[in-house]
ZALO-582522 format. One record per residue: residue in one letter; x, y, z of N, C-alpha, C in turn. Coordinates in pm, whole numbers, padded with zeros to 5 digits, always signed. Example, Ala and Ser with C-alpha at 12.3 -4.5 7.8 and 13.67 -1.06 7.14 Angstrom:
<sites>
A+01319-00569+00780+01230-00450+00780+01320-00330+00780 S+01285-00225+00708+01367-00106+00714+01290+00003+00787 
</sites>
This chain:
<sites>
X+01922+02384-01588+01794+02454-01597+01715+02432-01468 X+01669+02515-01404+01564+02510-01301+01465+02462-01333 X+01437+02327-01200+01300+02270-01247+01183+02348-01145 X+01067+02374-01207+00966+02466-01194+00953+02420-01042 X+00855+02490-00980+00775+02418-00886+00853+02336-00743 X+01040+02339-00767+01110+02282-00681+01082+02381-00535 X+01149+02470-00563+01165+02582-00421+01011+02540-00378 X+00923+02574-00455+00764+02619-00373+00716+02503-00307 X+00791+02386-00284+00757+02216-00308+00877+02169-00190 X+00965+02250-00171+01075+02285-00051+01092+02090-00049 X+01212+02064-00132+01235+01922-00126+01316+01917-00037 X+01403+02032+00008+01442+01935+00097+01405+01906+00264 X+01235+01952+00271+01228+01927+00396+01175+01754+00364 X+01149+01721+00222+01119+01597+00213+01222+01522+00213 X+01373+01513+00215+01490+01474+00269+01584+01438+00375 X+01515+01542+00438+01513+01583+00577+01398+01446+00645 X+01268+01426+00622+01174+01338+00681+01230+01203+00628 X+01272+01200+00533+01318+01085+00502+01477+01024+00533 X+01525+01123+00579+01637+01118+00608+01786+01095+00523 X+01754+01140+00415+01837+01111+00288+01853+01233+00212 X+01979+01291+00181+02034+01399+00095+02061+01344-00037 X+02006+01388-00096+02035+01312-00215+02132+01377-00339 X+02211+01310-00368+02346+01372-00460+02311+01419-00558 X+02161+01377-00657+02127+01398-00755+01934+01448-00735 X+01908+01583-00679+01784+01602-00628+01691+01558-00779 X+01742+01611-00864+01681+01536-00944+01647+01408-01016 X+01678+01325-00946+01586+01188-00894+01472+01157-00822 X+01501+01232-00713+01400+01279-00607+01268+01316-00667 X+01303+01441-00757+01171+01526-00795+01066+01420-00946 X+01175+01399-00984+01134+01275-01119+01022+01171-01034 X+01086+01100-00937+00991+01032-00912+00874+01088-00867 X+00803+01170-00842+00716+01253-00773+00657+01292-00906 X+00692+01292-01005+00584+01370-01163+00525+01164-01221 X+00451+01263-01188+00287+01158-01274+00275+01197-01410 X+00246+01127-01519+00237+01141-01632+00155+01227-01705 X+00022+01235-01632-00036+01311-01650-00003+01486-01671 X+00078+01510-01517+00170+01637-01558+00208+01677-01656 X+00297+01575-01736+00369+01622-01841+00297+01633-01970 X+00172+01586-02000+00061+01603-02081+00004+01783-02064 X+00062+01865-01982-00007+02004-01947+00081+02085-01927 X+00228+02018-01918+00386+02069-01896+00502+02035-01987 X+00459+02059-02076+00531+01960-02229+00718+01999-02200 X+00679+02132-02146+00842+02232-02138+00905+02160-02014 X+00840+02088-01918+00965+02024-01768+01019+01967-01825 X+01107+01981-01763+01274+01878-01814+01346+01789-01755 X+01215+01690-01713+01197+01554-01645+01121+01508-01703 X+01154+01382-01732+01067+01225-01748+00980+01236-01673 X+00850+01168-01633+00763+01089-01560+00834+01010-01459 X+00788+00935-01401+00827+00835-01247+00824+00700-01306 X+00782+00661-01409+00717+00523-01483+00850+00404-01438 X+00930+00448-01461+01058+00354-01506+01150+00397-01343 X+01188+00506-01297+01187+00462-01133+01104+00373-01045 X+00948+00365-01105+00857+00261-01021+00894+00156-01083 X+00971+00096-01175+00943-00019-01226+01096-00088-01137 X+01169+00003-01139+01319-00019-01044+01272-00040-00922 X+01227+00035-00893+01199+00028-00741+01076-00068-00722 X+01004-00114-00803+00953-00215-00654+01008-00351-00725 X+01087-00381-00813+01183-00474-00773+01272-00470-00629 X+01381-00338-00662+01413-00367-00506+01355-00379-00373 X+01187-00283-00343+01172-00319-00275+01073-00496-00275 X+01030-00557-00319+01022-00690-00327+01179-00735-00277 X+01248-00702-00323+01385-00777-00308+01431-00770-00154 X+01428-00623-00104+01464-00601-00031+01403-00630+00134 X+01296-00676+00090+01174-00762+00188+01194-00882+00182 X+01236-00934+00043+01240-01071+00018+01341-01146+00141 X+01450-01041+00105+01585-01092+00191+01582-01087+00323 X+01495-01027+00406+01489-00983+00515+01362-01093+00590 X+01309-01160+00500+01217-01223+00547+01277-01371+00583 X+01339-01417+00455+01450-01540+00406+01548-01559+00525 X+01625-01408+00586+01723-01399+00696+01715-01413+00809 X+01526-01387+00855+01483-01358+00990+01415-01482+01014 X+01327-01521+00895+01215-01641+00934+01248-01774+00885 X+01212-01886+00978+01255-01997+00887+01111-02049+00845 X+00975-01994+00848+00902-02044+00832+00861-02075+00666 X+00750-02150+00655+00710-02253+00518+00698-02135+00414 X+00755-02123+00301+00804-02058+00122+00606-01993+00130 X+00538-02029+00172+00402-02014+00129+00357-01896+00224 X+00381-01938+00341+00364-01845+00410+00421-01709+00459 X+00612-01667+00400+00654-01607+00408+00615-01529+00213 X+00546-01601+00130+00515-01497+00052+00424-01415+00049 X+00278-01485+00129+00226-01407+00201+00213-01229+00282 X+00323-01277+00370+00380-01199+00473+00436-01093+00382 X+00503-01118+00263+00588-01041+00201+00441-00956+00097 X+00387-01037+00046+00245-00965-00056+00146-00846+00046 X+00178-00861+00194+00132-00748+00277+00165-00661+00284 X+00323-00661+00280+00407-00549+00322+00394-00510+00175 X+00451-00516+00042+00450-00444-00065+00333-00418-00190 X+00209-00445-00138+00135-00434-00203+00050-00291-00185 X-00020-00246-00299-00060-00100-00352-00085-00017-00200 X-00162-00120-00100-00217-00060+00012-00168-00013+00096 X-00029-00092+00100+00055-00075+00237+00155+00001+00166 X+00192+00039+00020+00248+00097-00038+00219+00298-00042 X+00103+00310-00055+00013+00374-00017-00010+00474+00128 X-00018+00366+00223-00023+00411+00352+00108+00449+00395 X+00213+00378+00335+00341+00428+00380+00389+00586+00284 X+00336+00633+00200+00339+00705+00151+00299+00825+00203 X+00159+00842+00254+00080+00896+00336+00159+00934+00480 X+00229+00803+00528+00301+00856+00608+00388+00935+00651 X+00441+00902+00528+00614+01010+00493+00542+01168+00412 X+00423+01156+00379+00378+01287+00353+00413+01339+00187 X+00391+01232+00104+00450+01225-00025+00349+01337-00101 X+00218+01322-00054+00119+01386-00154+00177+01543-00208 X+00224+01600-00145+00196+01731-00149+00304+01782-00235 X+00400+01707-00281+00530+01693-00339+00468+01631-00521 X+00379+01598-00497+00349+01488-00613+00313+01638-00739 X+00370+01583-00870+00321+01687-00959+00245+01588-01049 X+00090+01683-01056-00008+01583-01112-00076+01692-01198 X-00161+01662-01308-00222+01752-01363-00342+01793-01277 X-00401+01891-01388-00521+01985-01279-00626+01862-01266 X-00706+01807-01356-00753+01682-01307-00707+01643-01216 X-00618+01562-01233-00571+01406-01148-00537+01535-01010 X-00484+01629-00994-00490+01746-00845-00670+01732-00786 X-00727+01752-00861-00891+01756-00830-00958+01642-00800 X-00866+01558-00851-00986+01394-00843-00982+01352-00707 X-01147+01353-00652-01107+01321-00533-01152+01181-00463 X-01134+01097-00634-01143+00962-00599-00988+00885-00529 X-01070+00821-00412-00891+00818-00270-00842+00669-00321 X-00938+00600-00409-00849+00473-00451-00759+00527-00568 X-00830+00594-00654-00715+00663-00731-00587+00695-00708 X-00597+00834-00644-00541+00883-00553-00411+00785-00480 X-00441+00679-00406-00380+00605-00326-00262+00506-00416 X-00363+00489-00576-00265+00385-00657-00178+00496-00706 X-00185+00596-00736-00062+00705-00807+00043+00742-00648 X-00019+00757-00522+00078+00718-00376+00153+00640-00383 X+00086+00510-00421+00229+00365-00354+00295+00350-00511 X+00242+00392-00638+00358+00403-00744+00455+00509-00723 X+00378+00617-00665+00517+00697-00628+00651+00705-00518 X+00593+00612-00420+00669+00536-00308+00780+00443-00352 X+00723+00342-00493+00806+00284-00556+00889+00338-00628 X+00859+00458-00667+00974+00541-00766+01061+00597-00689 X+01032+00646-00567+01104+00714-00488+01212+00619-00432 X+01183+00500-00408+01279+00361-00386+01368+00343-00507 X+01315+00389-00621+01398+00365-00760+01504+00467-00763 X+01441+00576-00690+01547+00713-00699+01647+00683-00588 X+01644+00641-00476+01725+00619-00417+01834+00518-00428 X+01745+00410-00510+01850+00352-00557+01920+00366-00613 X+01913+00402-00696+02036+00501-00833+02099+00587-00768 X+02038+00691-00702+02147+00798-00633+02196+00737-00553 X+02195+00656-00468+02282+00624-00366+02309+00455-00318 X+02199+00356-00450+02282+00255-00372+02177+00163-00335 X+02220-00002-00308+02161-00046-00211+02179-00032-00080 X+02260+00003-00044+02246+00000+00141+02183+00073+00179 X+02103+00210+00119+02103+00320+00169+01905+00303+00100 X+01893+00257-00005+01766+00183-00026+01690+00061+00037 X+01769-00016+00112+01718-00135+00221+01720-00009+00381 X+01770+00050+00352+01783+00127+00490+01658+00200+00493 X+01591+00267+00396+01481+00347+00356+01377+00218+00389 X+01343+00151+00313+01247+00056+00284+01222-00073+00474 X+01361-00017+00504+01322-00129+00676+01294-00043+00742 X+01285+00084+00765+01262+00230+00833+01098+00186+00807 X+01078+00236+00672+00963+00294+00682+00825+00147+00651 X+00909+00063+00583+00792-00106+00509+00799-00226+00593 X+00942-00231+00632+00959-00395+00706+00911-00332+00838 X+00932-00224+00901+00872-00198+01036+00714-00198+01064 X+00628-00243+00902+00527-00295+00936+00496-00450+00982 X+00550-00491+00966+00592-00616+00955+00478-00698+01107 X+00543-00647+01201+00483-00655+01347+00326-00625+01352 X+00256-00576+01266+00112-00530+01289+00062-00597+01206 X+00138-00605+01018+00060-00687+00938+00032-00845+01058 X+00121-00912+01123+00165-01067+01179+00019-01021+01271 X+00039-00962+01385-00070-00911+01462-00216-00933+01401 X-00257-00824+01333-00355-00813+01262-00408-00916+01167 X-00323-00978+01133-00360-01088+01024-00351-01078+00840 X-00304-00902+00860-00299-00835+00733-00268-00930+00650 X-00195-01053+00597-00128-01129+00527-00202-01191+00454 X-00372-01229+00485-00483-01247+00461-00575-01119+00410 X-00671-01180+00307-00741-01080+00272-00855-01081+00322 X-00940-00952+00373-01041-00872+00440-01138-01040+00447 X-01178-01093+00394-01332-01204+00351-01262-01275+00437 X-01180-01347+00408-01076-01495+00476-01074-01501+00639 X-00981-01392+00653-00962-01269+00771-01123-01242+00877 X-01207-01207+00799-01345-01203+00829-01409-01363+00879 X-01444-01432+00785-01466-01532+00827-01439-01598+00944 X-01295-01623+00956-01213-01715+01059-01259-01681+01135 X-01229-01544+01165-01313-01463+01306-01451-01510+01340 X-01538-01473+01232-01629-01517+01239-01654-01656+01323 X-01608-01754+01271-01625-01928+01258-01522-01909+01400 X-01460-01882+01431-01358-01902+01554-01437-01844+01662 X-01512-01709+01654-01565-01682+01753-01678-01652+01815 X-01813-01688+01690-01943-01636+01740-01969-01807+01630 X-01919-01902+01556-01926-01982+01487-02035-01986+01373 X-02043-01862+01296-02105-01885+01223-02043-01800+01113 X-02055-01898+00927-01995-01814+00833-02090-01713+00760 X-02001-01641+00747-02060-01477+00679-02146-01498+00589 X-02249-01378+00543-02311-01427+00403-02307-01262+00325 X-02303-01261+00220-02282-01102+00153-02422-01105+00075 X-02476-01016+00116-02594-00993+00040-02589-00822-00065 X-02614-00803-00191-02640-00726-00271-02724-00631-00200 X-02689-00527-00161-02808-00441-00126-02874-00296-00250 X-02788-00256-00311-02831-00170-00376-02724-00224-00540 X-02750-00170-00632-02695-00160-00748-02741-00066-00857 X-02610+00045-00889-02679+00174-00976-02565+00174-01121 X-02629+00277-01198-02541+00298-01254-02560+00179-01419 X-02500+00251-01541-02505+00175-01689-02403+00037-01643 X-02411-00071-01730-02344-00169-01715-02218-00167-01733 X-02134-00052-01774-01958-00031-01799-01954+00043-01683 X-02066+00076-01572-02018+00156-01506-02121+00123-01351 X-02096+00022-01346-02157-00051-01239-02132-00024-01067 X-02207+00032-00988-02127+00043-00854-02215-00033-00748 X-02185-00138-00680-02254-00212-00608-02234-00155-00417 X-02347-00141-00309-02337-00152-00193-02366-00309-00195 X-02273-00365-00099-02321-00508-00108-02270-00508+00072 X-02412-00586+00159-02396-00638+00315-02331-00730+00369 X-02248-00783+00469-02213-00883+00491-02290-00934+00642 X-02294-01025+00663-02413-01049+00778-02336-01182+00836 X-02416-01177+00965-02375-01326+01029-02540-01383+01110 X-02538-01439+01056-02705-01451+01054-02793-01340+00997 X-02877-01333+01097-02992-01201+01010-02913-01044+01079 X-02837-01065+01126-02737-00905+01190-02649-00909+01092 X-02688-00762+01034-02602-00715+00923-02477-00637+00986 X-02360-00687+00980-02243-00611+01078-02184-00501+00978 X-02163-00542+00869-02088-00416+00780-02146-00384+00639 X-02089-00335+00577-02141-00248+00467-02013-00210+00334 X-02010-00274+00239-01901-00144+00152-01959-00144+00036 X-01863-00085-00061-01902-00051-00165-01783-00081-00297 X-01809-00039-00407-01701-00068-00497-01775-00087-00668 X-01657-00113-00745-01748-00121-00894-01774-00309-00944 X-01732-00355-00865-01757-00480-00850-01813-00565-00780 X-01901-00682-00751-01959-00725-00659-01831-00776-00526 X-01720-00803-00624-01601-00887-00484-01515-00753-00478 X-01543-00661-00518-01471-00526-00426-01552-00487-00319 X-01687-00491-00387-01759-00394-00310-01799-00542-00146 X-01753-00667-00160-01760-00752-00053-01653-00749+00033 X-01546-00712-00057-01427-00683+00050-01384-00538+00130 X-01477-00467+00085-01518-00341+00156-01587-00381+00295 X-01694-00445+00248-01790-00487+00375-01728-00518+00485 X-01634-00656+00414-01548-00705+00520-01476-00672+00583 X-01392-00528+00558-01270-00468+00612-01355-00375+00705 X-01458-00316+00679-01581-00236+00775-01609-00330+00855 X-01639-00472+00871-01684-00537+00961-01603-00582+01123 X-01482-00615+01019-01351-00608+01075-01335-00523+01130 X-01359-00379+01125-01291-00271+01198-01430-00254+01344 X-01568-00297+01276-01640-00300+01407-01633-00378+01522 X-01571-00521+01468-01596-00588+01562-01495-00600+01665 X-01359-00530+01579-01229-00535+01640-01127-00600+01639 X-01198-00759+01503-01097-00892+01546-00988-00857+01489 X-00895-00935+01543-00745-00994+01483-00721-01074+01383 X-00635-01078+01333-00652-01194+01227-00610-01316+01334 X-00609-01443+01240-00588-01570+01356-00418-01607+01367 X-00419-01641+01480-00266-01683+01494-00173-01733+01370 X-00093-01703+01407+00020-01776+01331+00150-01788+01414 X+00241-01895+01360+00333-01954+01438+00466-01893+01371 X+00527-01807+01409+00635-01729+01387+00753-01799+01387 X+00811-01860+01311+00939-01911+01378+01077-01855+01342 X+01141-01819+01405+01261-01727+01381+01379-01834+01371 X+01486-01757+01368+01623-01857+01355+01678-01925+01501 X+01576-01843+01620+01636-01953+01780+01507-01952+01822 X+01395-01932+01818+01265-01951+01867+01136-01988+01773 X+01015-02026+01827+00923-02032+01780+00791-01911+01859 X+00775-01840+01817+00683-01737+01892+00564-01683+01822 X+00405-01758+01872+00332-01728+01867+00276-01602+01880 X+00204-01512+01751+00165-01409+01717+00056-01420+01672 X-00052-01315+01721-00227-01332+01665-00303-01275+01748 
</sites>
């Protein structure tokens, strides 16, 4: 049976970017339907992505895991770190964005309209993971570590750089305390909205200079907003770290 919406959705130029033909396109397209879809499409004759994402970001955890274990000899604490950068919602997300997943995605007319981007971004890196689930089944691990070091471990070099491995406040601080020596303070600036539905602007400052600004439905979202805005004004890096590979030790930061 023809699945709807394939031709107009031209998968295989998404095969083509990804570099993978896939034996069974319908894997491909499965992972790409959101649940929601099928609540407005009762007649497609595909599952949801639910259970490809649940495959796939085992392997990819796994497949980071091993690559980290093979390359670095550094301390169990700090290579889980390193590893919670690369596969988490954000960087899951952005890599998604990259490869150009959105436009492929079958979502209902809502969830098509919502143009909330954290939303948005968590139904991205679940579908990144499904798409790792589909590849795995159609074709394999070799050909799923091959996908996932292409497009996830080749972040690898910017998370170390940047400090990504750390979160936005931590990250913030150090900088802070390392280079103007003084620690941050988050101040509440606005708060709206019924109490189930709370949205806070909250400031982060270094003395009485307010450097950034975010927002969120929580007071420690809407602080780690600030911080990642502050971060992006001031320009810092995250702080060194000591890289040690299997014949060197090489400082990165």
């Amino acid at each position: 049976m023809p699945i709807p919406a394939y031709t107009e959705k031209n998968f295989s130029a998404l095969e083509e970017r990804i570099g993978i033909k896939f034996l069974h396109p319908d894997y491909l397209v499965q992972s790409l339907v959101h649940r929601s879809f099928l609540n407005e499409n009762r007649t497609f004759p595909l599952s949801h992505n639910e259970r490809l994402e649940f495959l796939g970001d085992a392997v990819l955890e796994l497949v980071v895991t091993e690559f980290l274990f093979e390359n670095y000899l550094n301390p169990e604490g700090e290579l889980t770190n390193w590893r919670a950068a690369l596969v988490n919602a954000n960087m899951c997300a952005e890599v998604a964005e990259e490869i150009g997943l959105e436009p492929y995605l079958f979502l209902s007319h809502g969830e098509a309209k919502d143009a909330n981007t954290k939303a948005r971004g968590y139904i991205l890196a679940n579908a990144l993971e499904a798409v790792i689930g589909a590849i795995y089944v159609d074709q394999g691990w070799d050909m799923a570590k091959q996908f996932i070091t292409r497009w996830v471990i080749s972040k690898l070099p910017t998370v170390l750089e940047l400090g990504l491995w750390m979160d936005p406040k931590s990250r913030f601080q150090e900088g802070a305390q390392e280079i103007v020596g003084v620690t941050p303070t988050y101040k509440v600036l606005k708060e709206d909205g019924p109490d189930h539905e709370k949205q806070f602007i909250v400031g982060v400052y270094l003395g009485k200079e307010k450097i950034g600004e975010g927002g969120g439905t929580s007071k420690q979202e809407a602080q780690t907003e600030a911080a990642e805005a502050a971060l992006r004004i001031k320009g810092w890096k995250g702080p060194k770290v000591a890289i040690i590979t299997r014949t060197q030790q090489d400082p990165i930061g």
